[in-house]
C-alpha positions in Angstrom: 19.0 -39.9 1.6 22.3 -39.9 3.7 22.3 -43.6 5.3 25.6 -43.8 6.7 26.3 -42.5 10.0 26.6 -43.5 13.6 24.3 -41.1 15.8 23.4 -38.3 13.5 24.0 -35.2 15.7 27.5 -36.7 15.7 28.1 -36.9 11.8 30.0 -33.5 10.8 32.6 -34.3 13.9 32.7 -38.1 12.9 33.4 -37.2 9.1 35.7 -35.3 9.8 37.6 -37.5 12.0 37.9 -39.9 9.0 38.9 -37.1 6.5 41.7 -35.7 9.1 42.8 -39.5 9.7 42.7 -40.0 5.0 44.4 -36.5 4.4 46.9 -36.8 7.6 50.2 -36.8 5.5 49.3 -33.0 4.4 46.7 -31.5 6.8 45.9 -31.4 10.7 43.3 -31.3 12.7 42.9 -27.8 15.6 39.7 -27.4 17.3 37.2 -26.1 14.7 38.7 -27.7 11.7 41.7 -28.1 9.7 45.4 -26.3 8.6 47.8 -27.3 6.0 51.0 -28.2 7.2 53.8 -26.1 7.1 55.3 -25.6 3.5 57.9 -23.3 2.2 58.1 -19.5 2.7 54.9 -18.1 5.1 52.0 -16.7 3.4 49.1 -14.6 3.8 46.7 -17.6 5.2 43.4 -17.8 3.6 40.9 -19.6 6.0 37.4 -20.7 4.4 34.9 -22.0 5.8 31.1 -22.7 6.6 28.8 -26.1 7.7 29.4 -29.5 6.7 27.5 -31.2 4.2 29.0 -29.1 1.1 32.3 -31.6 0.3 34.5 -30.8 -1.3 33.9 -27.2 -0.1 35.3 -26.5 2.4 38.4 -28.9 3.8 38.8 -30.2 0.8 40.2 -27.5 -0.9 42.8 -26.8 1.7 46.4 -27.2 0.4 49.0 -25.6 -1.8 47.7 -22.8 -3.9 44.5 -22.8 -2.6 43.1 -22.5 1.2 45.4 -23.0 4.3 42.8 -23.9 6.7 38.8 -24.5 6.6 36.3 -24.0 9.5 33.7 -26.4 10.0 30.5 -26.2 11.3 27.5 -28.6 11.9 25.3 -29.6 8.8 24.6 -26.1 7.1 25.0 -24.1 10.4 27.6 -21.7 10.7 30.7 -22.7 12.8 31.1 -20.7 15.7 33.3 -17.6 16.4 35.7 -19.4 18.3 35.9 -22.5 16.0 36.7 -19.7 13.2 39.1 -18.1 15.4 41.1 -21.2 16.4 41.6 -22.2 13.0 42.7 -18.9 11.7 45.0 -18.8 14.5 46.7 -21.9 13.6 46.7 -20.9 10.3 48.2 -17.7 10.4 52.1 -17.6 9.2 53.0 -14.2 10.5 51.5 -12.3 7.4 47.8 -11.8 8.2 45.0 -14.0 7.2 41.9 -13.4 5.4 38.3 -15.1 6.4 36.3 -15.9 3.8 32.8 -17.7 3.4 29.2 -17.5 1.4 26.9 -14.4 2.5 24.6 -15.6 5.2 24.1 -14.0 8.3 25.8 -16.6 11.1 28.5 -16.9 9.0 29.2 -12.7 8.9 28.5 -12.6 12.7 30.8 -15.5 13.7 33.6 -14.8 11.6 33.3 -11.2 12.1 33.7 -11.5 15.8 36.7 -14.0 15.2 38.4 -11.5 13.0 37.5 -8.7 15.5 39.8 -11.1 18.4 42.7 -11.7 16.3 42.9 -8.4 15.2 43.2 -7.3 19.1 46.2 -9.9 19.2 48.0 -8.2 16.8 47.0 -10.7 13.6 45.7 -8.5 10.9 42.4 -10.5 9.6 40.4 -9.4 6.9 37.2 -10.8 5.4 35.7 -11.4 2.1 32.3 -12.3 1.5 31.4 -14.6 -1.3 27.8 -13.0 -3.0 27.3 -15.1 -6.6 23.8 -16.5 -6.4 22.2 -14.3 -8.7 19.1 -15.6 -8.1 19.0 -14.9 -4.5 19.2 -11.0 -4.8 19.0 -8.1 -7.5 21.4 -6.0 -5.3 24.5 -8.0 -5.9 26.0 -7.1 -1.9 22.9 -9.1 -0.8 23.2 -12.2 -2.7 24.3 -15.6 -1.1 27.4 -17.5 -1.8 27.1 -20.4 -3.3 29.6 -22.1 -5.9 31.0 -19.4 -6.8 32.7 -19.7 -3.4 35.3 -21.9 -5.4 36.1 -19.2 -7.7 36.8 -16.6 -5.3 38.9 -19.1 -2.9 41.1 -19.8 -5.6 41.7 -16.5 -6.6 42.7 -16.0 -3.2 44.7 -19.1 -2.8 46.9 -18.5 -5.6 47.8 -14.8 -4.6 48.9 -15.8 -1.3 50.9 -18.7 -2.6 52.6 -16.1 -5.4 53.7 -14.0 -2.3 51.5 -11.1 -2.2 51.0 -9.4 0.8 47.7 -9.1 2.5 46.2 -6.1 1.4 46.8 -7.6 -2.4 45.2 -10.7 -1.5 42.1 -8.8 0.0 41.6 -7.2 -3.0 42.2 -10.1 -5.3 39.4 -11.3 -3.4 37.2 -9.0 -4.1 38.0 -8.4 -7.2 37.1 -12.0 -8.2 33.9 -12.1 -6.5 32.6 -9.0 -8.0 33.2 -10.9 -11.6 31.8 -13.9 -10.1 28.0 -15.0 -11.1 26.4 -18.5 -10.4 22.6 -19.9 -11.2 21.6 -23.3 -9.9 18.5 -25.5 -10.1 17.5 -28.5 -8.0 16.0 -32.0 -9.3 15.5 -33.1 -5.9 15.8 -32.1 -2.1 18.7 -32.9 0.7 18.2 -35.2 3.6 19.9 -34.5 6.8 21.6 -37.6 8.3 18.6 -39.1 10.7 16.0 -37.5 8.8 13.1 -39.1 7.2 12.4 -36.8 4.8 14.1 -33.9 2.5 14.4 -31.0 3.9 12.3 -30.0 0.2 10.4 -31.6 -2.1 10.8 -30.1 -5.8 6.5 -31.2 -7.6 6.9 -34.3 -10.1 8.1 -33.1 -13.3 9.3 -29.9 -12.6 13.1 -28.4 -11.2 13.9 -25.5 -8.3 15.4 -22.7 -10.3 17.6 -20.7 -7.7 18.6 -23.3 -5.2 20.7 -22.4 -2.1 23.0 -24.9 -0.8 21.6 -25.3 2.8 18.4 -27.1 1.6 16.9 -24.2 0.6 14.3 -24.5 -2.2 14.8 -22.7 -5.4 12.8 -19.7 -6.1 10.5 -20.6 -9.0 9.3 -24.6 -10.0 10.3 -24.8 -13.6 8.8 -27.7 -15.9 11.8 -30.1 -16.3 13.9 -29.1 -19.5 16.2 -31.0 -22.1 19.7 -30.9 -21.8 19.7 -28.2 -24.2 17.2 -26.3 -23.0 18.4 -26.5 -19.2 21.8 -24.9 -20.4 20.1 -22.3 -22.3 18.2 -21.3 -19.2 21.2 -21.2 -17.1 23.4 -19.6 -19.8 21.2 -17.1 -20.8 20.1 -15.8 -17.3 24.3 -15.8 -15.9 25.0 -13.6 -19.4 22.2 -11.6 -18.5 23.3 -10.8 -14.5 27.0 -10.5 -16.0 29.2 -8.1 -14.4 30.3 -4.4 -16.1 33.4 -6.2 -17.8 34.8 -6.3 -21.2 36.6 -9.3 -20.9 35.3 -12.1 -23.4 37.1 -14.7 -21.1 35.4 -16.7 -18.9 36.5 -19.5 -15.9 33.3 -22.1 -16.1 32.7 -24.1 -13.0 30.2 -26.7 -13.7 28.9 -28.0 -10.3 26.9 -31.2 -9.3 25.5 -30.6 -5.9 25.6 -34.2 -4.6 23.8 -36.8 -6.4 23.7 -35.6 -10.0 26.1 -38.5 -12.1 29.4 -37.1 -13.8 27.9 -38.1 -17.5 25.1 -36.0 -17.0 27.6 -33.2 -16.0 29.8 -33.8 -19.3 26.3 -33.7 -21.7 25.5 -30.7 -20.1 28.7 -29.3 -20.5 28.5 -30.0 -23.5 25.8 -27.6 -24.3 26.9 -24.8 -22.6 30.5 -24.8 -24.0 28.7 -25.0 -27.1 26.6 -21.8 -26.2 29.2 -19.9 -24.5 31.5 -19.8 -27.5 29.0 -19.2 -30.1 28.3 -15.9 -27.8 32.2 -14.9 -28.5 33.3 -16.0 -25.1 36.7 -17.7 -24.8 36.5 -20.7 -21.9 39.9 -20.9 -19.3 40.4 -24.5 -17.9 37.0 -24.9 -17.6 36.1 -27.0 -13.7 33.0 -30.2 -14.1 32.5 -32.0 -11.3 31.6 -31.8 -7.6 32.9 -28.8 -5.9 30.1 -27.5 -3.7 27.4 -29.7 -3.2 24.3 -30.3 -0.7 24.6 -33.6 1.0 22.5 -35.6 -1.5 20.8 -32.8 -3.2 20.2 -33.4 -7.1 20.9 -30.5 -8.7 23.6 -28.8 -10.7 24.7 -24.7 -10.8 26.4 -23.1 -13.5 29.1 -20.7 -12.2 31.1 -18.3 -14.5 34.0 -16.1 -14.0 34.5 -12.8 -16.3 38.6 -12.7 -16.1 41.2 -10.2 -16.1 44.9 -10.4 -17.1 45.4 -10.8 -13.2 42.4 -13.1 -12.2 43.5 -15.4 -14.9 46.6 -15.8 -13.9 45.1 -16.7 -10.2 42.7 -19.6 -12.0 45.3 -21.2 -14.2 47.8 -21.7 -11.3 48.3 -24.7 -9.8 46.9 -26.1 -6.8 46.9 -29.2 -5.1 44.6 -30.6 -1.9 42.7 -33.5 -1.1 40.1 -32.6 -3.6 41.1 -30.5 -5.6 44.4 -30.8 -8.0 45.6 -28.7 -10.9 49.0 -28.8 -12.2 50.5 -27.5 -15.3 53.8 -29.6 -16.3 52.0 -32.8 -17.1 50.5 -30.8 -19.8 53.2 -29.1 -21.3 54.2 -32.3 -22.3 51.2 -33.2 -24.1 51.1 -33.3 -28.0 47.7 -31.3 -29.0 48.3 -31.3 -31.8 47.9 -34.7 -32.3 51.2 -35.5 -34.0 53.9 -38.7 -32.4 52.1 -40.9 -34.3 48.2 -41.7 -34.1 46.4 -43.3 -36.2 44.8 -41.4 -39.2 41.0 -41.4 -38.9 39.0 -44.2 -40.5 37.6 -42.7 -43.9 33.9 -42.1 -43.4 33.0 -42.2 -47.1 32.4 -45.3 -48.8 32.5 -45.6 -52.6 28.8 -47.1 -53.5 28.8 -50.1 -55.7 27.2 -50.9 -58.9 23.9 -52.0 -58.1 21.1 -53.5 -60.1 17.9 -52.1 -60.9 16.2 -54.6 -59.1 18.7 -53.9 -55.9 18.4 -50.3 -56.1 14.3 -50.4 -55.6 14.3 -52.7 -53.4 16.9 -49.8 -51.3 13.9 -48.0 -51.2 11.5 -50.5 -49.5 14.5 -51.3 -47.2 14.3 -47.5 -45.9 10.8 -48.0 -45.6 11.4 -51.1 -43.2 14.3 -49.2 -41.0 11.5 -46.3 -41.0 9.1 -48.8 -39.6 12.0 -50.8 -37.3 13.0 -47.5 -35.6 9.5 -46.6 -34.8 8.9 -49.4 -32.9 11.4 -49.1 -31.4 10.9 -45.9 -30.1 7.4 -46.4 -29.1 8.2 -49.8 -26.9 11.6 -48.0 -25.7 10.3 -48.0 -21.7 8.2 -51.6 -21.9 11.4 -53.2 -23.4 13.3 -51.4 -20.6 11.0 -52.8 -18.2 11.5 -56.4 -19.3 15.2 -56.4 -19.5 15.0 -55.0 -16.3 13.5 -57.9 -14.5 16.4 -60.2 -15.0 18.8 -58.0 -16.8 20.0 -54.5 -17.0 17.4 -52.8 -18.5 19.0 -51.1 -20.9 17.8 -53.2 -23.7 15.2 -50.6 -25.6 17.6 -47.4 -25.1 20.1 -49.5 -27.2 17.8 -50.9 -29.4 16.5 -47.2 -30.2 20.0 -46.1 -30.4 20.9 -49.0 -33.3 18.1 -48.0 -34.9 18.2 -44.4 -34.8 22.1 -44.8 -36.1 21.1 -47.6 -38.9 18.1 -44.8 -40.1 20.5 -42.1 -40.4 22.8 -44.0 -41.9 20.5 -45.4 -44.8 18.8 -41.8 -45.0 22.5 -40.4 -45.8 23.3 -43.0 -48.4 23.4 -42.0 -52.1 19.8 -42.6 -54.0 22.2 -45.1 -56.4 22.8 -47.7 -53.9 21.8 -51.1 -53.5 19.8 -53.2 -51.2 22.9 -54.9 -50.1 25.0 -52.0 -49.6 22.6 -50.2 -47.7 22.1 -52.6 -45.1 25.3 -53.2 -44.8 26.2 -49.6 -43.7 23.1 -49.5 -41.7 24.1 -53.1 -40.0 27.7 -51.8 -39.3 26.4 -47.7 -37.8 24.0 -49.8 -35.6 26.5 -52.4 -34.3 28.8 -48.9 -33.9 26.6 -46.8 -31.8 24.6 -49.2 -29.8 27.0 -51.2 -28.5 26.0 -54.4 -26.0 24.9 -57.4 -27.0 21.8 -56.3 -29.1 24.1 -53.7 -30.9 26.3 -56.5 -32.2 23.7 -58.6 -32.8 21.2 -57.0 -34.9 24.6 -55.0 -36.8 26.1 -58.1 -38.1 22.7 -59.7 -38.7 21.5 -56.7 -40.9 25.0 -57.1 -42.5 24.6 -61.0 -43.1 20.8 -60.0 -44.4 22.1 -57.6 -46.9 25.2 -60.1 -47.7 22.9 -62.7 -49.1 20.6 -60.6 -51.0 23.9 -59.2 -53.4 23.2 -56.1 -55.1 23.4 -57.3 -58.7 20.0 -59.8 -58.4 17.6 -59.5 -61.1 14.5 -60.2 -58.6 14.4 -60.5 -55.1 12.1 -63.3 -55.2 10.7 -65.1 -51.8 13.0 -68.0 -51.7 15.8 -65.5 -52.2 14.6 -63.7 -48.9 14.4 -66.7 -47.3 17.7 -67.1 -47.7 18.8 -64.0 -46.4 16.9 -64.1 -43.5 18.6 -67.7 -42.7 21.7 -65.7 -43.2 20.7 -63.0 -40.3 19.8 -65.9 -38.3 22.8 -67.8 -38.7 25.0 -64.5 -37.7 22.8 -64.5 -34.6 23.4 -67.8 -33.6 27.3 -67.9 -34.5 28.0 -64.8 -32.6 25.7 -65.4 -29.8 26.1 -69.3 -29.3 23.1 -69.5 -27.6 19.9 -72.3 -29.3 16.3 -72.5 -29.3 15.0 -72.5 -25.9 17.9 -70.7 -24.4 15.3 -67.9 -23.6 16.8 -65.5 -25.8 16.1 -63.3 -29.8 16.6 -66.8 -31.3 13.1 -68.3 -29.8 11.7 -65.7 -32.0 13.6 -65.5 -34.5 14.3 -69.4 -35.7 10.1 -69.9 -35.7 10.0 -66.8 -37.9 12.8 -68.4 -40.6 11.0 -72.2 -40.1 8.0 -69.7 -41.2 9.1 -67.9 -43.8 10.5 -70.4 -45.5 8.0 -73.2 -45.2 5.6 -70.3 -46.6 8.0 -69.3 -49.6 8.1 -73.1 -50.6 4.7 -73.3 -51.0 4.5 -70.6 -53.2 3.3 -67.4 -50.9 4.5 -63.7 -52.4 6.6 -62.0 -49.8 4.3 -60.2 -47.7 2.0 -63.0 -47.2 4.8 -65.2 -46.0 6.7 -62.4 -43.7 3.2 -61.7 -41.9 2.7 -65.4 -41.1 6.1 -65.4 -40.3 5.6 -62.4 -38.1 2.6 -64.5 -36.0 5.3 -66.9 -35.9 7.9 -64.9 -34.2 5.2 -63.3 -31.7 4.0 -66.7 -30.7 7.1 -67.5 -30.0 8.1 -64.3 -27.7 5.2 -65.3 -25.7 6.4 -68.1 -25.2 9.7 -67.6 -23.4 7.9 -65.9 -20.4 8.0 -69.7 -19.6 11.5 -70.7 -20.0 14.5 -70.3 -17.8 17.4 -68.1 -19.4 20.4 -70.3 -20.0 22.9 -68.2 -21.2 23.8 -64.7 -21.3 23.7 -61.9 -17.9 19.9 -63.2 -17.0 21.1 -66.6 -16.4 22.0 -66.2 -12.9 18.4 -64.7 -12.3 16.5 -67.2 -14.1 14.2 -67.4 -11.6 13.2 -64.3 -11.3 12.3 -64.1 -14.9 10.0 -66.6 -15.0 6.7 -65.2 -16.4 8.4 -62.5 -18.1 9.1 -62.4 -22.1 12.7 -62.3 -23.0 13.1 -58.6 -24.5 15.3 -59.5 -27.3 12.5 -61.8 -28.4 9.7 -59.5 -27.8 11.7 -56.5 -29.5 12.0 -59.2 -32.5 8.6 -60.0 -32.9 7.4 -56.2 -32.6 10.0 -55.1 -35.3 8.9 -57.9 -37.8 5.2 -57.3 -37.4 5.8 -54.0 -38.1 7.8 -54.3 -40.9 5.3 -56.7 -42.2 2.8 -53.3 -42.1 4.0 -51.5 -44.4 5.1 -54.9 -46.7 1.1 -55.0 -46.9 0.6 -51.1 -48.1 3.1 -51.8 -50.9 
């Protein structure tokens, strides 16, 4: 929902005041929007434009290489002739200007009628419409302008600034629109500023395929995808609506449409690079990030360019404006090859031990019990979410799942000769490496300690020799976390399941017996801390607001022993 504003019929002219007062050291304000100031040798101007809510598009991607003035409208309504035509008036350098804009009907009648007036002044205007929403059309002179708006500006941009004359920037135009294709899909609907409500609502579960940027709804409700999948959609449908071109190189604009985070951009990305170049394409300076958006629309588009000698040439040049900046030099200078002196990569490969008979089958019993941690893990994932939350930062079961899922692999991987020891000393260090926070260093050194004590060259793993190794996992816990019984924290489940343990391996108990009492141990005392204060660590300064809630590195604990203790009792 847009919140900030003063009175909303007010907010594009009030935004704009603030960009125009930001940006005043390269840009100025004329009735109707906003011109570069002047810089170097004139140019054929290229004036863009459309209604607010679409930042960056469309002031901010006036400057050097790129526009020389932007028309803005109200909230997705067309500006008005004579907004377009003072702009391109103050834009114009003596060489002509071209209009340009997305493909919807008050756009082609306003700017029309502007370039209709300059041209009886004696300015030559032409116009180029922008048509790459392939979802909006089968006839490609019908479809909207979306993204892909960015693509064709640029092309544009960069001719004029390379001194071509107008005709050449017309077609250059042209040229890149017609190679230009662009899919979106919407998570979520646009507020306008005021509103109560999004102007569309996309059904629970699901995603608008086909978006436009004005608020319109997609064309078809899909059932929300995985990453993968989502760029396989996209991908496959662009490749599918591709141009009749040869060319195996491609400009990939990446587009978040308002709310959508950068990190999910990148893992996206990531997918369709991967996709892309499997299908034989080559990618050019590929764009992610926000370049036209919809207000606060979640949703992302895919936008790809098919490239000539020419239209490449237009894409890689540099460009610099408020929101937009691409230079080469800075570049040049880089090393990619990686040479002037980094670091050699860390050797992945370990040489395994010797190991004891004893040590190597109790490696596979120690598989079993990271089998039986990670599945826990990953069924309690959103309840241990849920508790950290409360107090915390709720990220507790994602990286509890993701230590896990990195200390499985990693003992799955490991050669069928090694030890006990070994083993959970890889897995201990993968989890600490891939999790990360204060679990992740936690449980990694603690697995380490755990497989430290046991040695790999023990004739029997006996129950007083577990004991001992699981004082040594405590004892990691306790050095590296400096926190103590009652602190409200892993420890007021762990420490009772040790005292357990042990007091059960002293009186004679074989292993399972004594790791299942322990395991009541450690749940009893999970319960508990739903009613202590935290006292150290980031729910400390909420420790009211946990009262009555377990701790969730205690209740993860308790559920990961009890289910280890499972499958102790099938063996």
């Amino acid at each position: 929902m847009t919140r900030i504003f003063d009175d909303p019929e007010e907010f594009a002219d009030d935004q704009l005041a603030g960009f125009l007062d930001l940006y005043a050291d390269r840009l100025r304000g004329v009735p109707g929007g906003v011109v570069t100031l002047p810089d170097g040798e004139p140019q054929v101007a290229v004036v863009i434009g459309g209604g607010s809510g679409h930042y960056p598009a469309f002031c901010g991607t006036v400057g050097s290489g790129l526009a020389h003035g932007a028309v803005v409208g109200n909230i997705f309504t067309s500006p008005s002739a004579a907004q377009a035509y003072s702009v391109a008036k103050a834009a114009d350098q003596g060489r002509g200007v071209v209009l340009s804009f997305g493909n919807y009907a008050g756009d082609i009648m306003n700017f029309g009628i502007a370039a209709e007036r300059l041209r009886k002044e004696g300015i030559d205007a032409r116009v180029v419409v922008v048509t790459d929403d392939v979802a909006s059309a089968e006839d490609p002179e019908q479809r909207r302008g979306i993204a892909g708006d960015f693509s064709v500006f640029k092309a544009m941009g960069a001719a004029a600034a390379a001194g071509l004359d107008l005709d050449e920037v017309e077609r250059v135009g042209r040229t890149s629109n017609a190679a230009t294709r662009t899919l979106g899909v919407a998570f979520s609907g646009c507020t306008m500023p005021g509103a109560e409500a999004p102007l569309f609502q996309v059904p629970a579960g699901h995603l608008g395929l086909g978006l436009g940027i004005h608020g319109e709804p997609g064309i078809e409700d899909v059932p929300l995808l995985p990453a993968e999948k989502l760029a396989g959609l996209l991908v496959e449908r662009l490749l599918a609506a591709a141009p009749d071109s040869s060319s195996t190189r491609l400009a990939p604009v990446l587009n978040g449409l308002g709310t959508t985070k950068y990190e999910e951009l990148f893992l996206l990305w990531r997918h369709v690079a991967r996709l892309l170049r499997e299908r034989g394409f080559t990618l050019v300076e590929p764009e992610v990030g926000e370049l036209v958006t919809s207000l606060d629309m979640g949703g992302v588009s895919l936008t790809l360019q098919w490239l000539d000698d020419e239209l490449e040439r237009c894409w890689t040049a540099d460009a610099y404006a408020p929101a937009y900046r691409k230079q080469r030099a800075p570049l040049e200078r880089l090393d990619a090859s990686g040479r002037g002196g980094a670091a050699e990569g860390v050797a992945q490969d370990e040489a395994v031990p010797p190991a004891s008979d004893a040590s190597r089958a109790l490696a596979g019993a120690v598989r079993d019990g990271l089998r039986a941690l990670h599945a826990v893990v990953a069924e309690h994932e959103e309840e241990l979410g849920r508790i950290d939350a409360v107090a915390g930062d709720g990220d507790h079961g994602r990286g509890m799942l993701k230590g896990a899922s990195a200390a499985l692999r990693s003992a799955e991987q490991a050669p069928p000769e090694a030890g006990a020891a070994w083993l959970l000393g890889r897995a201990g260090r993968a989890w600490a490496e891939q999790a990360g926070g204060t679990s992740g260093v936690l449980w990694g050194a603690a697995l380490e300690a755990f497989g430290g004590s046991l040695g790999d060259d023990g004739d029997v793993y006996d129950p007083p020799k577990v004991a001992d190794a699981i004082d040594a996992f405590a004892e990691s816990v306790q050095d590296l976390g400096r926190a103590q019984a009652g602190d409200k924290t892993l420890l007021d489940a762990l420490l009772p399941f040790a005292a357990s343990f042990r007091e059960q391996a002293g009186a004679g108990a074989p292993t399972r017996d004594a790791w299942a009492a322990a395991a009541d141990a450690a749940t009893e005392g999970a319960r508990a801390t739903a009613d202590l204060r935290p006292r150290v660590g980031r729910a400390r300064p909420l420790a009211e607001k946990s009262l009555g809630t377990p701790d969730a590195g205690a209740t993860s604990f308790a559920l990961v022993v009890t289910r280890v203790g499972e499958v102790l009792a099938r063996d």
